[in-house]
C-alpha positions as CSV (number, residue, x, y, z in Angstrom):
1,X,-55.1,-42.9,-97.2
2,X,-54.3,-43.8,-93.7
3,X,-56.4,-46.0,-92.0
4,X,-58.5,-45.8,-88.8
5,X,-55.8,-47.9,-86.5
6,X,-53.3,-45.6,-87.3
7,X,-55.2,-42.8,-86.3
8,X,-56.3,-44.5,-82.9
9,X,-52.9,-45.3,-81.8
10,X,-51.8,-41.3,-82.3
11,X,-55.3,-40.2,-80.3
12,X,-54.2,-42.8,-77.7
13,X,-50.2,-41.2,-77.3
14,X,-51.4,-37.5,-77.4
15,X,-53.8,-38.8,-74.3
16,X,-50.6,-39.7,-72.6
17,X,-48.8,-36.8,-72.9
18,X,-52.0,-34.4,-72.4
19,X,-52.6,-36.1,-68.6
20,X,-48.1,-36.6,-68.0
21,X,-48.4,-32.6,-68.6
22,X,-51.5,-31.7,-66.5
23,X,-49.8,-34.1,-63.9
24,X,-47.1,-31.8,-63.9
25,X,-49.0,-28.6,-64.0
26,X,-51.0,-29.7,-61.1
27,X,-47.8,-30.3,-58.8
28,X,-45.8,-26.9,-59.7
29,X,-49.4,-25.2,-58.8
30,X,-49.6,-27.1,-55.5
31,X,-46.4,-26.4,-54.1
32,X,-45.4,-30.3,-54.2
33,X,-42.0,-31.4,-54.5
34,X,-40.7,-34.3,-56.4
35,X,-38.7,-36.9,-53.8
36,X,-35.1,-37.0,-54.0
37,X,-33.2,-39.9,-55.8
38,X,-32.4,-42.7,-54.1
39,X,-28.9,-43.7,-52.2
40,X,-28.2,-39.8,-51.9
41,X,-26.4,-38.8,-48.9
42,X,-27.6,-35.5,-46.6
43,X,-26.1,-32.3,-47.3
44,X,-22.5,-31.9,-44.1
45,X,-22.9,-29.0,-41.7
46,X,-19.9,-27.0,-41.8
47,X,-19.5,-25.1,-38.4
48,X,-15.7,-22.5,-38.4
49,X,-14.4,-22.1,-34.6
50,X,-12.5,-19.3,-34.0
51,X,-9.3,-20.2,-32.9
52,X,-6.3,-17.8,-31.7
53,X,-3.1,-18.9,-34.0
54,X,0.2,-18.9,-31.8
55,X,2.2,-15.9,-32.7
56,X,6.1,-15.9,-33.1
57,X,9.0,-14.2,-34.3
58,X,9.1,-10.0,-33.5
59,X,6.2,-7.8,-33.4
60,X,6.7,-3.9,-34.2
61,X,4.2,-1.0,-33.9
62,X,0.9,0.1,-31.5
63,X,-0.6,-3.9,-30.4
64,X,-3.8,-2.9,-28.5
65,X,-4.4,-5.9,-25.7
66,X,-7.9,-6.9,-24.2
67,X,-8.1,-9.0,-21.0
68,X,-5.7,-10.9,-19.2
69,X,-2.2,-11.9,-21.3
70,X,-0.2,-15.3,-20.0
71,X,3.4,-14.7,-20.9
72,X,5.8,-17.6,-20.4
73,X,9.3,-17.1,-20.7
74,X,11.9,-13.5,-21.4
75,X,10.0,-10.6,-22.8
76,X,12.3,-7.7,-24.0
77,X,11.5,-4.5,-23.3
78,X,13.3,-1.6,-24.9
79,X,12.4,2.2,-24.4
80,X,10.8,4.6,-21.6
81,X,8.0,2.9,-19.7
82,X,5.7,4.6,-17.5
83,X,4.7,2.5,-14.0
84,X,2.8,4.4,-11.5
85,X,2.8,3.3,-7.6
86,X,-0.8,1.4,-6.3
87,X,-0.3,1.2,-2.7
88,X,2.8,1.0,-0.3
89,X,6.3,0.2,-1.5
90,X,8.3,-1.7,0.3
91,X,12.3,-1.5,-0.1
92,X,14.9,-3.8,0.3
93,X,19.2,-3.0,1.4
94,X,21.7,-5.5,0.7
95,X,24.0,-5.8,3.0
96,X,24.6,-3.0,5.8
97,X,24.2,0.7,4.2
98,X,26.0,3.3,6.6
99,X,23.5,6.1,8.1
100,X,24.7,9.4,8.8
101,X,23.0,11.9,10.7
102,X,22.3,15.2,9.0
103,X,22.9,17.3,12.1
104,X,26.3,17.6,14.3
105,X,27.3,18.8,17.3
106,X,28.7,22.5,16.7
107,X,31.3,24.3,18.5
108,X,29.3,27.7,19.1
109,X,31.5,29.7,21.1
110,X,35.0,28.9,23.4
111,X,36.9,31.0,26.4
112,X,40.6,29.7,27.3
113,X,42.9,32.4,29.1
114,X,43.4,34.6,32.4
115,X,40.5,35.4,34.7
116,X,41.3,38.3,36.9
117,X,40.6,38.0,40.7
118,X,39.4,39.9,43.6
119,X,35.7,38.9,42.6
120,X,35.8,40.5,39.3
121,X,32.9,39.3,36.9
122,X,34.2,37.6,33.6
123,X,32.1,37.6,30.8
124,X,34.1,33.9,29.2
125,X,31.3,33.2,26.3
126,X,28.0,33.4,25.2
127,X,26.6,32.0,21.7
128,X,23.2,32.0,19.5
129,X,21.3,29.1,20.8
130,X,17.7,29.5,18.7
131,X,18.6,26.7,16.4
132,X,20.1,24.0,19.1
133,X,18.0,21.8,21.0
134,X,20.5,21.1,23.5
135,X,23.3,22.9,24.8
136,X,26.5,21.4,26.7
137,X,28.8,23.6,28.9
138,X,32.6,22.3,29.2
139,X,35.0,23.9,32.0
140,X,38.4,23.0,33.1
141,X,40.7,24.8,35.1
142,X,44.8,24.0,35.8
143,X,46.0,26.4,38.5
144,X,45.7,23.9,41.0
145,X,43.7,25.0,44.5
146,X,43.0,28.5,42.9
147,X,40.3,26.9,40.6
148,X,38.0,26.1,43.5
149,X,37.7,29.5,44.0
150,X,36.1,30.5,40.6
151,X,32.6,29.9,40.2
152,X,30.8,29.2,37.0
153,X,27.6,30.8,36.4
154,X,25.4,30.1,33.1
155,X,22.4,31.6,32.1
156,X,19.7,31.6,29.5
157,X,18.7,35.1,27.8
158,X,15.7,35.2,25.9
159,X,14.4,37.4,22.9
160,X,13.7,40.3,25.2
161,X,17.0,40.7,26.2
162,X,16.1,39.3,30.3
163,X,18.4,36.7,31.7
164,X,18.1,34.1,33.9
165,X,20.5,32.0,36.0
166,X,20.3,28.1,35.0
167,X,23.0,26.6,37.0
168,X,26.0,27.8,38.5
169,X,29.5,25.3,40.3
170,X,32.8,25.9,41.1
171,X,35.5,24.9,38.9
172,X,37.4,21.8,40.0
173,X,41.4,21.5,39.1
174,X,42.6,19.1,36.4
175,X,39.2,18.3,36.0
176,X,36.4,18.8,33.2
177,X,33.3,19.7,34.0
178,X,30.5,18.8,31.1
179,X,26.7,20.0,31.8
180,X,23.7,19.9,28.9
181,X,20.7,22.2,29.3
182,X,17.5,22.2,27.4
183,X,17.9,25.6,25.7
184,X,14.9,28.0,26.6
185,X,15.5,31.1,25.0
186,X,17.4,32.8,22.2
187,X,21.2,32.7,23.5
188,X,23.3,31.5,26.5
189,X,26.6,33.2,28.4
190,X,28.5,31.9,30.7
191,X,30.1,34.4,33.7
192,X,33.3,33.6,35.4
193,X,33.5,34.8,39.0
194,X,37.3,34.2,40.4
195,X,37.5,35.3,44.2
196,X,41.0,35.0,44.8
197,X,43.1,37.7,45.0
198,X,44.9,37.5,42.1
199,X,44.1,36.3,38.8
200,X,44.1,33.1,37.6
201,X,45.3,31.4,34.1
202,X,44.8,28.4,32.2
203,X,41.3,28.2,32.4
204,X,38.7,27.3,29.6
205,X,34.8,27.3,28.4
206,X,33.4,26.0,25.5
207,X,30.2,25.7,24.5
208,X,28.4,23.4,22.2
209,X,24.9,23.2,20.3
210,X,23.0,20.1,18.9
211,X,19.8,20.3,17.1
212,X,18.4,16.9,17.7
């Protein structure tokens, strides 16, 4: 039969573990939170940067870009590529290029024979003029004093067929004459008039058109 300080002492540990119990009832139900340990270091804050990783070696395919790109050294570039102007181009010649002009002077129409006298008209050429903007006239004559006595008349015709008198000289022996005329109509002739007596050789007309 056990005796009475036996049962005291068990009534006195079942005391102690009834109130370490309602101790720990009574701090889950109020939210409390048991201090951490001691000598327990805080938790490290890890923080990733995004950083761009240097690319090397070759890249193949579609590579969509965004922004500005630095590019420092060769970059190869194989294939078609498509560049569109933005502004005015400027264009640079080595060295001296030769320039040729697209339009020449053209031999339109030419006279060189006999032109008979006693005041006989001689019609010695006459040429389409619409495309020229200039027009030069070349006489000569080599029959010595007779060619003083032949007179060179030129005239303009225009598209209605009427003519008019530009200029008109006497030829002059062993000696060229060279006139230009601003062309104002369709075609020009030029008229021999030789007022010797007799006819007179070795004499020549040419005329000759420039568009610019």
């Amino acid at each position: 039969m056990e005796d009475r300080r036996g049962v005291v002492r068990r009534g006195i540990a079942l005391g102690v573990a009834t109130t370490a119990l309602g101790a720990m009832a009574f701090a889950v139900a109020t939210g409390t939170v048991a201090a951490p340990p001691p000598n327990v270091p805080p938790p490290v804050q890890v923080v990733v940067t995004n950083t761009p990783l240097p690319v090397t070696g070759t890249v193949t395919g579609n590579v969509g870009v965004t922004g500005t790109v630095n590019v420092a050294g060769n970059v190869g570039v194989s294939g078609t590529v498509g560049a569109t102007q933005s502004g005015a181009w400027n264009v640079g010649l080595t060295g001296n290029p030769s320039v040729k002009s697209g339009d020449t002077t053209q031999l339109l129409d030419s006279f060189a024979g006999v032109v008979q006298g006693g005041g006989v008209f001689t019609e010695a050429a006459g040429a389409d003029v619409s495309g020229s903007k200039s027009v030069r006239v070349l006489t000569n004559c080599f029959s010595g004093g007779s060619c003083a006595n032949i007179e060179v008349r030129i005239y303009t015709v225009t598209s209605t067929g009427r003519s008019y008198l530009l200029d008109r000289f006497p030829m002059q022996n062993f000696q060229a004459t060279s006139n230009v005329y601003d062309t104002a109509g369709t075609s020009l002739a030029v008229q021999l008039i030789n007022s010797n007596a007799g006819p007179v050789d070795n004499v020549g007309v040419a005329i000759f058109g420039r568009a610019n």
